[in-house]
Structures are given as structure tokens and as C-alpha cells.
C-alpha positions in Angstrom: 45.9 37.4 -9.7 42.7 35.7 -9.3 41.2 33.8 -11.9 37.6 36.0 -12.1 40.4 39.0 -12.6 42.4 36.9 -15.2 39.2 35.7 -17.4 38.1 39.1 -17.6 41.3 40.3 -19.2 41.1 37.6 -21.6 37.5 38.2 -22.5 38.8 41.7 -23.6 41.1 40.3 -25.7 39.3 38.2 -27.1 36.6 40.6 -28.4 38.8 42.9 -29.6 40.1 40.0 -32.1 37.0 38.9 -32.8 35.9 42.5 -33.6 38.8 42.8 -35.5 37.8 39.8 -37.5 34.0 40.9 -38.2 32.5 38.3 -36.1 29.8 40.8 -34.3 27.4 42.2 -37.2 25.3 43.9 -34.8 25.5 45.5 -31.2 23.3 43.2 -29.4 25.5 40.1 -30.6 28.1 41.5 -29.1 26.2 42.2 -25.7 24.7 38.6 -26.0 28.5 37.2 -26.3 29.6 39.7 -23.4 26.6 38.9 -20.8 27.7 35.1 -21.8 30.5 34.9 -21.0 30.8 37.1 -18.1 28.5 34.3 -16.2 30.7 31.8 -17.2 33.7 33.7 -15.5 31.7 34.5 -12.8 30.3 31.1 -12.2 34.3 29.3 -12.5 35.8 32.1 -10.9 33.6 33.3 -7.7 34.2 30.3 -5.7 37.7 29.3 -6.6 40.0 32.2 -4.8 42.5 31.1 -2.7 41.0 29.8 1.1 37.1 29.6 -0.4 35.0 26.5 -1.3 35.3 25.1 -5.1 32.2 24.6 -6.9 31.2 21.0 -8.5 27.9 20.5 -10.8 27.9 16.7 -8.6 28.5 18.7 -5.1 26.0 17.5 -2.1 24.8 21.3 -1.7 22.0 19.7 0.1 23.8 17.7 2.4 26.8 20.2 3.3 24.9 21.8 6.2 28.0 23.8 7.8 31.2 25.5 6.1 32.8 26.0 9.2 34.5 23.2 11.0 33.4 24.5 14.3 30.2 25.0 13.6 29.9 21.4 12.2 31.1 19.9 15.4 28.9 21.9 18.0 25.5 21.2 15.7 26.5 17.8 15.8 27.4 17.6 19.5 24.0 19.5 20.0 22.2 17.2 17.9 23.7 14.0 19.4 24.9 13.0 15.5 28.7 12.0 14.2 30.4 14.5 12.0 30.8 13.2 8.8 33.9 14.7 6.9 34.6 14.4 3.4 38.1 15.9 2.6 38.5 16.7 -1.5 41.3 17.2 -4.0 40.1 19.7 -7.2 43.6 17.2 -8.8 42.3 13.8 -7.7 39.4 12.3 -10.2 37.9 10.4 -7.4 36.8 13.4 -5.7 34.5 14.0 -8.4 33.3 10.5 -8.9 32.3 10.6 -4.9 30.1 13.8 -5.5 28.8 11.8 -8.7 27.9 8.6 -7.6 28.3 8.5 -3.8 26.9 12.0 -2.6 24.1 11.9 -5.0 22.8 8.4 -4.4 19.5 8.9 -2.5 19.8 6.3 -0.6 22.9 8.0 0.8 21.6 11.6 0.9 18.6 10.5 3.2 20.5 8.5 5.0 23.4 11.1 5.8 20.9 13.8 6.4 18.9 12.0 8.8 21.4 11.0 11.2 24.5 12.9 10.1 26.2 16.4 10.4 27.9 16.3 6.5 30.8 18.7 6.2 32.8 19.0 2.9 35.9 20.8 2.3 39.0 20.5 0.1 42.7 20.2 1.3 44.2 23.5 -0.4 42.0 25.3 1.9 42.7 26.8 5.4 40.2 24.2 7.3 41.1 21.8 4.8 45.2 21.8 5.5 43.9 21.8 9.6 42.0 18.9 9.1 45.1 16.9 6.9 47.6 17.9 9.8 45.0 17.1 13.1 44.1 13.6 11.8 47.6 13.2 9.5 45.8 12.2 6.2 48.2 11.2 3.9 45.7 9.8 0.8 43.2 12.3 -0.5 39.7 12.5 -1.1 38.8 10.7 2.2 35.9 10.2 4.5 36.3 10.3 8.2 33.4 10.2 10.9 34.4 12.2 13.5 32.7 12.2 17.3 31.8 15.7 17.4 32.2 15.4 21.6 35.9 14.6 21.4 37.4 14.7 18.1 38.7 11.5 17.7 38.2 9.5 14.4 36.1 6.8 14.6 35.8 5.5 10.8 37.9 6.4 8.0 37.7 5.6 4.1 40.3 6.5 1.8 39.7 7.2 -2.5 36.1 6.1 -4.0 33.3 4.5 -1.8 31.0 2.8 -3.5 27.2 4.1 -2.4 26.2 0.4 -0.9 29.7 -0.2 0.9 29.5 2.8 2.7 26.4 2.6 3.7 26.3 -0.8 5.3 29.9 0.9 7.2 27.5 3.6 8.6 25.3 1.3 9.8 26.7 0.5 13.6 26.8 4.7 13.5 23.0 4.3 13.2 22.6 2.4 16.2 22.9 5.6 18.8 24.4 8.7 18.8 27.9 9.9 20.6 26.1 10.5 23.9 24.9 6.3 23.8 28.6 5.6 22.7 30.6 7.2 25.8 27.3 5.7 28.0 28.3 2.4 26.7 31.5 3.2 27.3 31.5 3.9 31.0 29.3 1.1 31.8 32.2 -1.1 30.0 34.4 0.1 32.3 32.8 -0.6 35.9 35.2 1.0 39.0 35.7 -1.8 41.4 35.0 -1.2 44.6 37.9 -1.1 47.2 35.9 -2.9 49.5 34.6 -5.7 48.2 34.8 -8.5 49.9 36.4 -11.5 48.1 34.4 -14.6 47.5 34.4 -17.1 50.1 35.7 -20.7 48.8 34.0 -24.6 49.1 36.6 -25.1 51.8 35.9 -22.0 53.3 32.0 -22.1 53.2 32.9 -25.4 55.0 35.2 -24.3 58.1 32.6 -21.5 58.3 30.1 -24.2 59.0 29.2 -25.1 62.9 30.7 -28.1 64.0 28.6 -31.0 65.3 30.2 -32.3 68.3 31.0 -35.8 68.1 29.1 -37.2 71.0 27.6 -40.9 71.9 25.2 -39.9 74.2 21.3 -41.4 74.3 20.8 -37.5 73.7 22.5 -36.4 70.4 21.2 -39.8 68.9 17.8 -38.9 69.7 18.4 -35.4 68.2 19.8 -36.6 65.1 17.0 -39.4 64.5 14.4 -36.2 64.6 16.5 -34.4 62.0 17.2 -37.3 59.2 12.7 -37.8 60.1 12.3 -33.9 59.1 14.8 -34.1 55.9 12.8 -37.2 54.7 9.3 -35.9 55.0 11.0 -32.5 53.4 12.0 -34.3 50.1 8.7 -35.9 50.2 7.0 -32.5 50.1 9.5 -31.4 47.4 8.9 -34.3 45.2 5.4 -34.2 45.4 5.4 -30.4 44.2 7.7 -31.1 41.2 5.4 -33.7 39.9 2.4 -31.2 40.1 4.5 -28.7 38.4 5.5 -31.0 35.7 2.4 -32.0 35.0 1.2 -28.1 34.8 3.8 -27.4 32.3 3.1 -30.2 29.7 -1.2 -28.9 30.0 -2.1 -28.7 26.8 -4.3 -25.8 27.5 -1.0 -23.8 28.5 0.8 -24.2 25.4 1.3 -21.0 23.6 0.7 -20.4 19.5 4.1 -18.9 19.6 5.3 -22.2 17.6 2.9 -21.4 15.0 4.6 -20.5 11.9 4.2 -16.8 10.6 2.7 -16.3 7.3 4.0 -13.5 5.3 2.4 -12.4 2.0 4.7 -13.5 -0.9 8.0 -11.6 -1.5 7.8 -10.9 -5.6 10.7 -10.2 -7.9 12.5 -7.5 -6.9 11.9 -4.6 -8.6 13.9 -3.0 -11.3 14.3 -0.2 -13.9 13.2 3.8 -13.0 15.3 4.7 -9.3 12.3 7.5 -8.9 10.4 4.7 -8.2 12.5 2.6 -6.4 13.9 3.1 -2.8 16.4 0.7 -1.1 16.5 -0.6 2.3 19.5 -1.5 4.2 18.8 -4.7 7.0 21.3 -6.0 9.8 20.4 -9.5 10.6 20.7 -11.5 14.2 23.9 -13.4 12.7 25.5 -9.7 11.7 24.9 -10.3 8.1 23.6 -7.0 6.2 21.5 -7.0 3.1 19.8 -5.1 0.7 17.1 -4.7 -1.7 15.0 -2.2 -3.8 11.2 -2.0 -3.5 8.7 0.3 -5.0 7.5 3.1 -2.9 4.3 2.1 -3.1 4.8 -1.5 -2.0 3.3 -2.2 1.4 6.0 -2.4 4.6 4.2 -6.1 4.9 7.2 -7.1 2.5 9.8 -6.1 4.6 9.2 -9.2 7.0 8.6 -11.2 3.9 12.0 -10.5 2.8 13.9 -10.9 6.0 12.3 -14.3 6.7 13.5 -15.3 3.4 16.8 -14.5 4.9 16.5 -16.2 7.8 16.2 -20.2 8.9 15.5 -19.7 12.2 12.2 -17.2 11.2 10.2 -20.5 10.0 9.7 -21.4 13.7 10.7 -18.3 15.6 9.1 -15.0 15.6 11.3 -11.2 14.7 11.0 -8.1 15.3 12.0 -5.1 12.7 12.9 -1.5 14.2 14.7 1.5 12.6 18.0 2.8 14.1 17.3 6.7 15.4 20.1 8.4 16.9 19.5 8.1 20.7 16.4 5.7 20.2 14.8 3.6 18.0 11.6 2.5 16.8 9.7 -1.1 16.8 8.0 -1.3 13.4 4.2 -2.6 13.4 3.2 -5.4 10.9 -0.7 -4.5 11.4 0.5 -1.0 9.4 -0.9 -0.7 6.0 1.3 2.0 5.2 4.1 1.8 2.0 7.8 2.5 2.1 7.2 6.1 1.0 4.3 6.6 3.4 5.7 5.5 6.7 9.0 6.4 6.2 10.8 3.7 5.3 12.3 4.3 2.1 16.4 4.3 2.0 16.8 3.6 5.6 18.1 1.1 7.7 16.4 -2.1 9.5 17.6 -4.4 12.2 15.8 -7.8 12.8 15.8 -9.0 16.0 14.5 -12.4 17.5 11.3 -12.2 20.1 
């Protein structure tokens, strides 16, 4: 029996005690308790038959994009994005705590909806048993990035995921999409050719070499006085042009301001209290570090290079460069911009700093 059936039963039975008891003085009471709680059946019922989707206040609606598995994986192979699983147990508590806190961080909605496919199911369901037995899951809820080109698991995390550990996991997955990955791939993998020709050895560079004929004669002396003349006045030559070169790199007038230290405005505090006003951005440093840190929206993007060269050494004498990770491309941000976070983009994403 399903459990809208089952409720309504009950509700019956209910009433009829309560009417028994003299609870309903008038007739639109009783209406007003029946409308009631016929939406509350309907709303803990409808989605909880056997084989359908199970309804949480904290579920990422906006993120789940596609029900069906298949349809998950060919939008994502069409978009060029990673399928992004999340696999859910109604018994497990951290299932709920992950649509809670995880799902509905903004940082990670923007995030997965910008370069993800998100697809959310539970593991008493059809798709969700398929998925357990394909990829042989044993701990439940867990997140699994899937290329949606081959199937194969790239990433897995198993029980809660904090909202900052997972994304700093999804950041190489921001880097290019699964078309850039089996690109990468097959340039890793270079066929040898079947006819190259090995590489020639000192000794044999040195049989290969003609062979001056050991001779005596008034002839090959003269010959070899005219070519130890011709390697002499050669070096001269060579020596002479080094010393002009030399001398044109260490011209003053040559020297480039890339020495010159940047200045950046000043990084303030960082900002705390109301998350409407805040957004967080996500960096990858040259060293493979990652960081984090909130600004305002309105805060100018200027403060992003402030922050990063407070992170770096090296950035007191050597200029970076910032540019967000777009699936399949990316894009080099300008300092000159006067835009904010909110403005340009910027909020809740991620940044990777590279050196000039």
C-alpha cells in the first residue's frame, strides 16, 4: 500500500474520533482541518512511492538538472562538463546534512552549475541500485564525478563533504572539460615511430668523420697552415661580436621596468557577518597551494591581485597573471577593469595565478 493511500485512511479515522469527541463546532473547521491535512499527505506521500525521487526541504532543486541517468550523461558529453553524482540514503543523516550545508552553500551551487551536470538520486531506487552495482559503492551518501564520455569515475567522496573541501577537490575538474582531458591524454601517450632512426653516438659521430690522411708532403703542410690561419681569424670575428653583444645587453636604455615592483591598493580586513553580501573566491597558486577568502560584492576585482600577492614571495619582484577556469578555455583577467566581484563575474568562482 502506498503511503498517500495509507495517510488517507488514517485521516478518516482520525476525524471520525475527533468528531466523536466534539472537536469540530462548525463545518468549515472541519473542511479547514480536512484541506490541511490532505496537503500534508499529499506533499510526504506524492514523491515517496517505490522507484520515484524523495523530497527534502534542503534538496538542490536548482542544481538537479536531469532525473534520468542517461540524460545526465549525454547533456554532459554535449556540453563538454563532468557528471557530478550525488547518491543518497532517506536512513543515513548525512544525506540530509549534504543538501543542508553542502548543496545549498552558494558558493557551491554557482560553482556546480557553471561547470557541472548535477544529478541526484537515492539508492532504494531503480537508477539508484544501477549506479551502487556499476561503480560497487559500498558507503552511502556519496559523490562521484563521472566522465560523461566514458563512464569511468574520476573522483569519489564518501559521507559529509564539507562546502570548502569539496570545492578546492573540484578545482583540477575546472581546468577543461572531458574533451581537454582525453586530448591531454593522447598527447601523453605519443606512438613511436617504427622508423626512427636511433641516435648516433660521440664515437660514432667520430668514425663518421672523414679521415685526414696522414701525409708529410710540402703539400698537406701548406694546406693545413691555411686552415689553423682561417680558424684563428674566425674566433677573432666571434670574439669581437660577443663583446659587442655584451655590451648591448648591459645598455641601460634596454633595461625593461619589468623589475619594478607592482603596487596593489591595500588588501583590508576581510569581511565578515551577512553571506548575502559576501561571495568567496577559490585561488590555485604557482606552488599548488589553494586559498580562500570572502569579499563584498561590491569590492573592486583590484583586490584580488592584492590578496594573491600577499600570498606570494615571489610577487614582490615578479609580475602574475589571474584567469578563471572555463570548461574548454579560460579567461585572462584585466587589472585596468573597474568592475566588482558581483559585476564582472567573479563572485564564488575559482582563480589560478600564474607567473608572467
Amino acid at each position: 500500500m502506498q503511503l498517500r493511500e495509507a495517510g488517507y485512511i488514517g485521516l478518516v479515522g482520525y476525524m471520525y474520533s475527533l468528531t466523536l469527541c466534539g472537536v469540530f463546532t462548525s463545518e468549515e473547521s472541519m473542511k479547514s482541518f480536512v484541506l490541511l491535512h490532505m496537503a500534508l499527505i499529499l506533499w510526504y506521500g506524492l514523491f515517496n512511492d517505490a522507484g520515484a525521487s524523495r523530497v527534502d526541504p534542503h534538496s538542490p532543486v536548482s542544481l538537479v538538472v536531469e532525473r534520468l541517468p542517461g540524460s545526465a550523461k549525454d547533456t554532459a558529453a554535449a556540453q563538454d562538463k563532468w557528471l557530478l553524482i550525488n547518491l543518497q540514503s532517506t536512513k543515513e543523516f548525512s544525506s540530509h546534512m549534504l543538501n543542508r550545508d553542502t548543496w545549498a552553500n552558494d558558493a557551491v551551487s554557482q560553482t556546480i552549475s557553471t561547470n557541472f551536470i548535477f544529478w541526484q538520486v537515492y539508492d532504494d531506487t531503480t537508477e539508484g541500485q544501477k549506479v551502487c552495482t556499476y561503480y560497487k559503492l559500498v558507503s552511502i551518501p556519496v559523490v562521484l564525478v563521472i566522465d560523461p564520455i566514458t563512464g569511468q569515475k574520476m573522483r569519489s567522496w564518501n559521507g559529509m563533504v564539507e562546502p570548502e573541501r569539496l570545492l578546492e577537490d573540484l578545482l583540477p575538474f575546472m581546468d577543461g572539460g572531458p574533451k581537454d582531458h582525453h586530448v591531454s591524454l593522447s598527447h601523453k601517450r605519443p606512438r613511436e615511430s617504427s622508423f626512427a632512426q636511433p641516435q648516433k653516438t660521440k664515437a660514432d659521430l667520430v668514425s663518421d668523420a672523414p679521415v685526414v690522411a696522414d701525409k708529410t708532403g710540402e703539400e698537406d703542410e701548406e694546406i693545413l697552415h691555411a686552415i689553423a690561419a682561417s680558424m684563428e681569424s674566425i674566433k677573432d670575428k666571434s670574439g669581437s661580436g660577443s663583446q659587442d653583444e655584451d655590451v648591448n645587453l648591459t645598455n641601460p636604455e634596454e633595461i625593461t621596468c619589468q623589475d619594478k615592483k607592482p603596487s596593489y591598493p591595500p588588501l583590508p580586513e576581510e569581511p565578515k557577518g551577512d553571506k548575502t553580501l559576501l561571495c568567496r573566491v577559490g585561488v590555485r597558486l604557482p606552488d599548488g597551494r589553494r586559498v580562500q577568502r570572502n569579499f563584498f560584492h561590491t569590492d573592486p576585482i583590484q583586490l584580488l591581485w592584492s590578496f594573491c600577492c600577499s600570498q606570494l614571495t615571489e610577487a614582490e619582484t615578479k609580475a602574475f597573471r589571474l584567469t578563471q577556469a572555463i570548461p574548454g578555455a579560460s579567461k585572462t583577467l584585466d587589472y585596468d577593469s573597474k568592475l566588482s566581484f558581483e559585476e564582472s563575474g567573479l563572485a564564488n568562482s575559482m582563480i589560478s595565478v600564474t607567473w608572467e
